[in-house]
C-alpha positions in Angstrom: 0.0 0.0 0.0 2.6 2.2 0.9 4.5 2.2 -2.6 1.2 2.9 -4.0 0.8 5.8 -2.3 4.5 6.8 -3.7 4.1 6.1 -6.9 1.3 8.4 -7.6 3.3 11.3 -6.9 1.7 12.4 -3.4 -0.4 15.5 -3.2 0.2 15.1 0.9 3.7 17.5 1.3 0.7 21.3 1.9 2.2 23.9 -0.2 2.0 25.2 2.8 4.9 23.2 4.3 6.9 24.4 1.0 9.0 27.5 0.9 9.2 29.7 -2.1 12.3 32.1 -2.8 11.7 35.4 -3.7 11.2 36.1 -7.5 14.7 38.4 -7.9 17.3 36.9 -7.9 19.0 39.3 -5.6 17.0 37.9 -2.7 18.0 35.6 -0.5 17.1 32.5 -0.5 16.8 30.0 2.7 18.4 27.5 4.0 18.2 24.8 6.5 21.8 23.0 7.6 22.1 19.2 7.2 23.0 18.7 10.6 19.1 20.4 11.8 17.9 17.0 9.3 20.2 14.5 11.1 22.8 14.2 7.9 26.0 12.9 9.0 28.9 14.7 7.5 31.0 11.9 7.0 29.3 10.7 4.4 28.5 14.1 3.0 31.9 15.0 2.5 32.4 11.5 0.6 29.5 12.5 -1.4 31.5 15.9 -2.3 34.4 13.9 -2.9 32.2 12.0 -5.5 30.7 14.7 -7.3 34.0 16.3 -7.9 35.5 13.1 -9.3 32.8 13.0 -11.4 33.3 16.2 -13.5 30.5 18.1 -11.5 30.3 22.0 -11.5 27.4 22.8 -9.6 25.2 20.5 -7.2 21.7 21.5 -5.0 19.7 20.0 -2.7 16.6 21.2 -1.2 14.4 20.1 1.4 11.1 21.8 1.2 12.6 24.0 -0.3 14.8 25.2 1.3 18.6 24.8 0.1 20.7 22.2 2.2 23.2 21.5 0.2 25.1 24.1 -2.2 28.6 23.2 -4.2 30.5 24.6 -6.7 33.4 23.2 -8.3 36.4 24.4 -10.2 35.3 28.2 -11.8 32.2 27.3 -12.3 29.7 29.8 -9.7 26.1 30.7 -8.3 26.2 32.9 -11.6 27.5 30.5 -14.4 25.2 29.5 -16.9 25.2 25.4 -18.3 22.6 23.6 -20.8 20.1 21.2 -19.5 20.1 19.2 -22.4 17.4 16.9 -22.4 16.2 18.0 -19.3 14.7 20.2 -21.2 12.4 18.0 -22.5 10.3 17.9 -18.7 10.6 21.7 -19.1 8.9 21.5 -22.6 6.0 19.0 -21.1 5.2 21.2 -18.3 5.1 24.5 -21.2 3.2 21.8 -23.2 0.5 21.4 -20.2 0.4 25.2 -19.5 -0.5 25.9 -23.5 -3.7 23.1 -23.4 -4.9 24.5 -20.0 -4.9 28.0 -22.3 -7.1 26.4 -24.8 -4.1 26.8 -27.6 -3.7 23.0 -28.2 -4.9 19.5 -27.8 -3.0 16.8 -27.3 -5.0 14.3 -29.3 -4.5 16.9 -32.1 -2.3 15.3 -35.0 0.5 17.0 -35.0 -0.3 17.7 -39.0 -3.1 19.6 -38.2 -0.8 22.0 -36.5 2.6 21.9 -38.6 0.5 20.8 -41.9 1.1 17.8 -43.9 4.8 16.6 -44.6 6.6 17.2 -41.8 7.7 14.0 -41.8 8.9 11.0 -44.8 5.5 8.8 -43.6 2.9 7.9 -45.5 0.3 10.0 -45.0 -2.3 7.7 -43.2 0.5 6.9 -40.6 1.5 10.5 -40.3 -2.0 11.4 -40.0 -2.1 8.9 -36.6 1.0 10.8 -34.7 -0.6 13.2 -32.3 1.1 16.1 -29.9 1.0 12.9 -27.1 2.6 10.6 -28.8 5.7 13.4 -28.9 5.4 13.7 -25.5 5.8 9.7 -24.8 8.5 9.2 -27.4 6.0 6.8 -29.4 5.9 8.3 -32.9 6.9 5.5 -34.4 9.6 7.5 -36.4 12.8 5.5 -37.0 15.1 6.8 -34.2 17.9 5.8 -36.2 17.8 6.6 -39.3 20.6 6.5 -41.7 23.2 9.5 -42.4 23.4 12.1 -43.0 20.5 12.4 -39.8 20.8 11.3 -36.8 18.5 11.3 -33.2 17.9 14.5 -33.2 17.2 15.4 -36.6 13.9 17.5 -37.2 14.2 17.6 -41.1 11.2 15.3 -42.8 13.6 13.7 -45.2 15.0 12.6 -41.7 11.8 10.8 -40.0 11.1 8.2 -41.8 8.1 5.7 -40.9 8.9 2.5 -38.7 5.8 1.7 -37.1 2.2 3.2 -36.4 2.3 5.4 -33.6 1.9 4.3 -30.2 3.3 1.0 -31.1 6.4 1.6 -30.6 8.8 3.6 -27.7 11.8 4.8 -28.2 13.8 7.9 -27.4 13.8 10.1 -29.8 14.5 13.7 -29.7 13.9 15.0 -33.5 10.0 14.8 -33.1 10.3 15.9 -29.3 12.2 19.4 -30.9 9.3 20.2 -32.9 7.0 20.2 -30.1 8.7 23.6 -30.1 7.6 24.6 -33.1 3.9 23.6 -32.1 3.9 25.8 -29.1 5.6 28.7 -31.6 2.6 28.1 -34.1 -0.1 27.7 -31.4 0.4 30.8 -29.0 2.0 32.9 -31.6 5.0 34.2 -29.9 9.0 32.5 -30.0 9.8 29.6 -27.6 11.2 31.8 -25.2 8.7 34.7 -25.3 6.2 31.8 -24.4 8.7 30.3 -21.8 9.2 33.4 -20.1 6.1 34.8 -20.0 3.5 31.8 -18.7 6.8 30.0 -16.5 9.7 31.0 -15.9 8.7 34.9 -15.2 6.2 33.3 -12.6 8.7 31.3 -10.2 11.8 33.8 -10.8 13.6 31.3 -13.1 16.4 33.0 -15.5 16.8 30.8 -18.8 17.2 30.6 -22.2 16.6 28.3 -25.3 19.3 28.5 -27.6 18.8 25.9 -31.2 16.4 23.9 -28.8 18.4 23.5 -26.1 17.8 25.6 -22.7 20.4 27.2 -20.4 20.7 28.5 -17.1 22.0 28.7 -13.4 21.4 25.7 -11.0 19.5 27.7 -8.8 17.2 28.3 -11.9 17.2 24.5 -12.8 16.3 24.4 -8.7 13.6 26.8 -9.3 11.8 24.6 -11.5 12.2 21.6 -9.6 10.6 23.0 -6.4 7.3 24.0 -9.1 7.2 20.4 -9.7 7.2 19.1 -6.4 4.0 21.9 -6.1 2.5 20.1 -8.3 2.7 23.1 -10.6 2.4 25.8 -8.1 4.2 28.1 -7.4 3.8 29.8 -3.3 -0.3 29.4 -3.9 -0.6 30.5 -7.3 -1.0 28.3 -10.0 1.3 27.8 -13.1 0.6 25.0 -14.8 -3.3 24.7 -13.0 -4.1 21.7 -14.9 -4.0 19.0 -12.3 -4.9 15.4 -14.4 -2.5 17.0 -16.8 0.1 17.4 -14.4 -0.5 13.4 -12.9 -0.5 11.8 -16.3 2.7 14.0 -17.1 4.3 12.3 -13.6 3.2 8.8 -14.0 3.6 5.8 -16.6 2.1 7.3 -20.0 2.4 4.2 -22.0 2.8 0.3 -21.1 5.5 0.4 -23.6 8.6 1.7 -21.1 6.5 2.1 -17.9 9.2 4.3 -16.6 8.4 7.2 -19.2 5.7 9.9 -18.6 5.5 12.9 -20.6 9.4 13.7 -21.0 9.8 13.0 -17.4 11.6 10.0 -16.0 9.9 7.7 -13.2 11.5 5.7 -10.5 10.1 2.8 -9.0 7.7 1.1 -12.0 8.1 -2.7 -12.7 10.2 -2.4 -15.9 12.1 0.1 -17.7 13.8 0.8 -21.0 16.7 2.9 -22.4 17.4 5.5 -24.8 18.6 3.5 -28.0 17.6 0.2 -26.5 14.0 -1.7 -27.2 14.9 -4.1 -24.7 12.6 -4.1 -21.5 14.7 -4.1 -18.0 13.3 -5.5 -15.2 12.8 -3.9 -11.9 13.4 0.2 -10.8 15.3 2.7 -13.0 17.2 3.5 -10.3 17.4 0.9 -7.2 19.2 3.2 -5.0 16.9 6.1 -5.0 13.2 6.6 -3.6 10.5 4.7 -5.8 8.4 8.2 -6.6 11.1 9.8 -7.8 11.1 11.5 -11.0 13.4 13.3 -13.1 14.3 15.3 -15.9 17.7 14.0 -17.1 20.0 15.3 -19.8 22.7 14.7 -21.9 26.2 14.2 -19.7 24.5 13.9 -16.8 22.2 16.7 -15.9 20.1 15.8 -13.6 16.7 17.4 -11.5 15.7 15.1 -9.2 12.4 15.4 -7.5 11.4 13.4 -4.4 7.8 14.0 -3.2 7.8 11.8 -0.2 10.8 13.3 1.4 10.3 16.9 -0.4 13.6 16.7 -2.3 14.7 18.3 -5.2 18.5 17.9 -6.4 20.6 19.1 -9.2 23.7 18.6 -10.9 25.1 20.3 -13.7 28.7 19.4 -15.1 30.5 17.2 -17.7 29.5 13.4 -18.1 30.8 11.7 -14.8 31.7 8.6 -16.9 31.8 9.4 -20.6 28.9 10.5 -23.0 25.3 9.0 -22.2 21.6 10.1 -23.6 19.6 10.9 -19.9 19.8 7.6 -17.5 23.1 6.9 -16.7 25.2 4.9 -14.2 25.9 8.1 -12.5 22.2 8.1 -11.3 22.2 5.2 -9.0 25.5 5.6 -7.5 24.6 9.3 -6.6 21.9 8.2 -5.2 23.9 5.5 -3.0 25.6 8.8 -1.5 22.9 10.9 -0.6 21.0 8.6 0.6 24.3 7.3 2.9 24.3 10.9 4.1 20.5 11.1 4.7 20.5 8.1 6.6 23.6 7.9 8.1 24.5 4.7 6.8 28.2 3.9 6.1 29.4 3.5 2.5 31.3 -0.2 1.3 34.7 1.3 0.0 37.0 -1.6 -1.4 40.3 -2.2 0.0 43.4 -1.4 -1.9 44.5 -5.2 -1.5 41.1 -6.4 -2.7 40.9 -4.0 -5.4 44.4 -5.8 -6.5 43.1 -9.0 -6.4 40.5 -8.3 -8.6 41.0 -9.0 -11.9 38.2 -9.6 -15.2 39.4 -11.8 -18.4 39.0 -11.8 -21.4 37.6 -8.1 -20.8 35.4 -6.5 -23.0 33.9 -10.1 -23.2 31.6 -11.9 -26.1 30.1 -14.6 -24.3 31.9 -15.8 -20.9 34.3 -13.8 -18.2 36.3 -14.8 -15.9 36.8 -13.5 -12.7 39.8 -13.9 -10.2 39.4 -14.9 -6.4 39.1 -12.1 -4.0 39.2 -13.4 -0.2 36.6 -13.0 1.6 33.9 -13.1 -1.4 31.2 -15.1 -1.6 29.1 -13.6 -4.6 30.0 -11.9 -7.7 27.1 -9.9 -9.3 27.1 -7.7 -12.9 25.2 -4.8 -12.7 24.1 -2.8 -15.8 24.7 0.9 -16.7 21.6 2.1 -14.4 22.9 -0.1 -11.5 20.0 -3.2 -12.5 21.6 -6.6 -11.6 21.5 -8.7 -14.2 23.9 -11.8 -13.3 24.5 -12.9 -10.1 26.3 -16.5 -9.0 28.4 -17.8 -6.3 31.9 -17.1 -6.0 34.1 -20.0 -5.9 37.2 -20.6 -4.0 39.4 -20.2 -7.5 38.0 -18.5 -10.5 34.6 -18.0 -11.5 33.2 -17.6 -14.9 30.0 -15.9 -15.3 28.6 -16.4 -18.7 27.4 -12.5 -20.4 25.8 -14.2 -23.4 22.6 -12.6 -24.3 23.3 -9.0 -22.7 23.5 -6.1 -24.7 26.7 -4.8 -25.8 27.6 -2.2 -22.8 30.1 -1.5 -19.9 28.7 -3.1 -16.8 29.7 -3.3 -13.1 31.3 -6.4 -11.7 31.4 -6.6 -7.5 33.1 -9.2 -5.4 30.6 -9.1 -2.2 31.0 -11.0 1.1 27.6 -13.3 2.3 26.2 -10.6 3.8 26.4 -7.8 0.9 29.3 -5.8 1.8 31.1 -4.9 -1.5 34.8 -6.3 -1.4 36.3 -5.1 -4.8 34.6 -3.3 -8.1 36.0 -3.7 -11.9 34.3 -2.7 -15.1 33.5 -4.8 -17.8 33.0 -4.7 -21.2 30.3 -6.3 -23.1 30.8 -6.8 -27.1 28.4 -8.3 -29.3 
């Protein structure tokens, strides 16, 4: 009952309970220290280490919002200015809500009737079927690969070509997505940002700007709109978006396709998920180290907003890729997560011994179909986990070598730990997957 109540995004956090920073930017905005929460810095100065390993220039958390944690790395400053990426697409579902609460759109509207007929390479009956919500779940059914010179994000309609009939088929595709853009520009009459500013970002005191699709600003400003969605789309008692079922479908599973997908947001917690290039179906939460009703609005390198209702959370990163290029989920996700939520609860954090980490060796790595792992003493268990932290092997350690057969995973890195009986994580090597 209780992960029911999570995963429908609770209404139960009162705005009242909520603080709201004032509109300038020049005001100050509150904060309440970790130590008043019961964090344990320990583990929050680990978590610092973390972040600055992992590229990071600016990190927030607030509680309530309020800001708890605030951390800027390298030159990179309250006033520095970074792309969101495609976490700007929960930015364009929430301006997407705001325009069909105005009466400018409809999302069972084919998106011909608003951008006319050939903006895409379908046929026409299947082009007629794509609608404004079908952009919104990534289930066009546009090929999301199609050949060169396009790519993903190509909005050209030599470039989005037919695959399947829409709503057949999910994948993440961000060339459609991008001319959601246009639809708002066509519907209200006024550019992307003229419509941003005016009916969001003006309202909650967020500074931005969308340059060739893509939207910039500070992390408090990414912050900003974090804290509207955990109001449900309010902002300090007035209402923003003010379409409530809107707002609940955008937050929740929007297809059966990847139940982890709303409307350009990402969920936590559903029974199965899928990734961007990927039409395999995972198992299990997105990211098993966070809170199930999380959602998120993830980017490109790994910018993040984070939004936890039940514990009135909102976190942000901005930076360079922590591990090397990835579309929106990313390993990065989960272990993040692992820190906080060490910090939050004052739990201690598994680091691997020098000796073990030594002892620890993968072959042949990348592997095709079978690797081998060394002995590490003390280890019981070895267990693979995939890019989003999902275990997907798992066997018994034996007192020599192991081999753990890979056959059948997708071509990927992957996680390999060496873990005692009881879960404690003894030693940690990457591993490469190769079709």
């Amino acid at each position: 009952m209780l992960a029911g109540l999570l995963l429908s995004f609770p209404a139960a956090r009162a705005q009242s309970t909520l603080y709201f920073p004032p509109l300038a930017a020049s005001g100050t905005w509150a904060a309440t220290s970790p130590q008043s929460l019961g964090w344990c810095q320990p583990q929050l100065d680990s978590l610092y280490n973390f972040l600055g390993r992992k590229h990071t220039k600016s990190f927030i958390v607030l509680k309530d919002g309020r800001i708890v944690l605030e951390r800027y790395y390298g030159t990179f400053t309250q006033d520095s200015s970074w792309y969101w990426a495609s976490a700007g697409k929960s930015l364009t579902a929430t301006v997407v809500g705001i325009a069909q609460r105005e009466g400018l759109l409809r999302l069972t509207n084919s998106t011909s009737h608003t951008l006319g007929r050939g903006w895409t390479s379908a046929p026409p009956r299947q082009e007629g079927l794509i609608t404004l919500r079908h952009q919104l779940t990534m289930t066009t059914g546009l090929d999301d690969v199609p050949p060169p010179p396009c790519d993903n994000e190509s909005t050209t309609a030599g470039c989005l070509l037919y695959r399947a009939d829409a709503g057949t088929r999910w994948a993440y595709h961000t060339g459609p997505y991008r001319l959601l853009q246009d639809v708002l520009t066509s519907a209200s009459g006024l550019t992307i940002n003229q419509y941003t500013n005016q009916r969001l970002a003006s309202r909650i005191g967020m500074a931005g700007l969308w340059v060739n699709d893509v939207y910039y600003s500070r992390a408090r400003d990414m912050a900003r709109f974090g804290l509207l969605t955990l109001a449900r789309g309010t902002w300090n008692g007035t209402a923003v978006l003010g379409d409530t079922a809107y707002f609940r479908r955008m937050t929740t599973s929007s297809q059966t396709l990847n139940r982890s997908y709303g409307y350009l947001w990402w969920l936590n917690g559903q029974s199965s998920y899928r990734l961007p290039g990927s039409q395999v179906s995972f198992p299990g939460p997105l990211m098993p180290t966070a809170p199930p009703d999380l959602i998120a609005a993830l980017g490109k390198n790994d910018q993040k907003i984070y939004v936890v209702p039940s514990l009135g959370l909102v976190v942000v990163r901005q930076g360079n890729s922590a591990d090397g290029p990835r579309l929106a989920v990313s390993s990065f996700d989960t272990e993040l997560w692992r820190y906080l939520m060490a910090a939050m609860q004052c739990r201690p954090l598994a680091v691997p011994s020098a000796a073990n980490q030594a002892a620890a060796k993968l072959y042949p790595n990348p592997a095709l179909t079978t690797v081998t792992a060394t002995a590490v003493p003390g280890a019981a268990r070895l267990r693979l986990l995939d890019a989003t932290g999902r275990v997907v092997r798992e066997v018994a350690a034996g007192a020599g070598e192991t081999s753990v057969s890979v056959a059948g995973l997708p071509a990927g890195l992957y996680l390999t730990q060496w873990l005692t009986a009881e879960g404690r994580v003894l030693a940690v090597r990457r591993l490469g997957k190769v079709m």
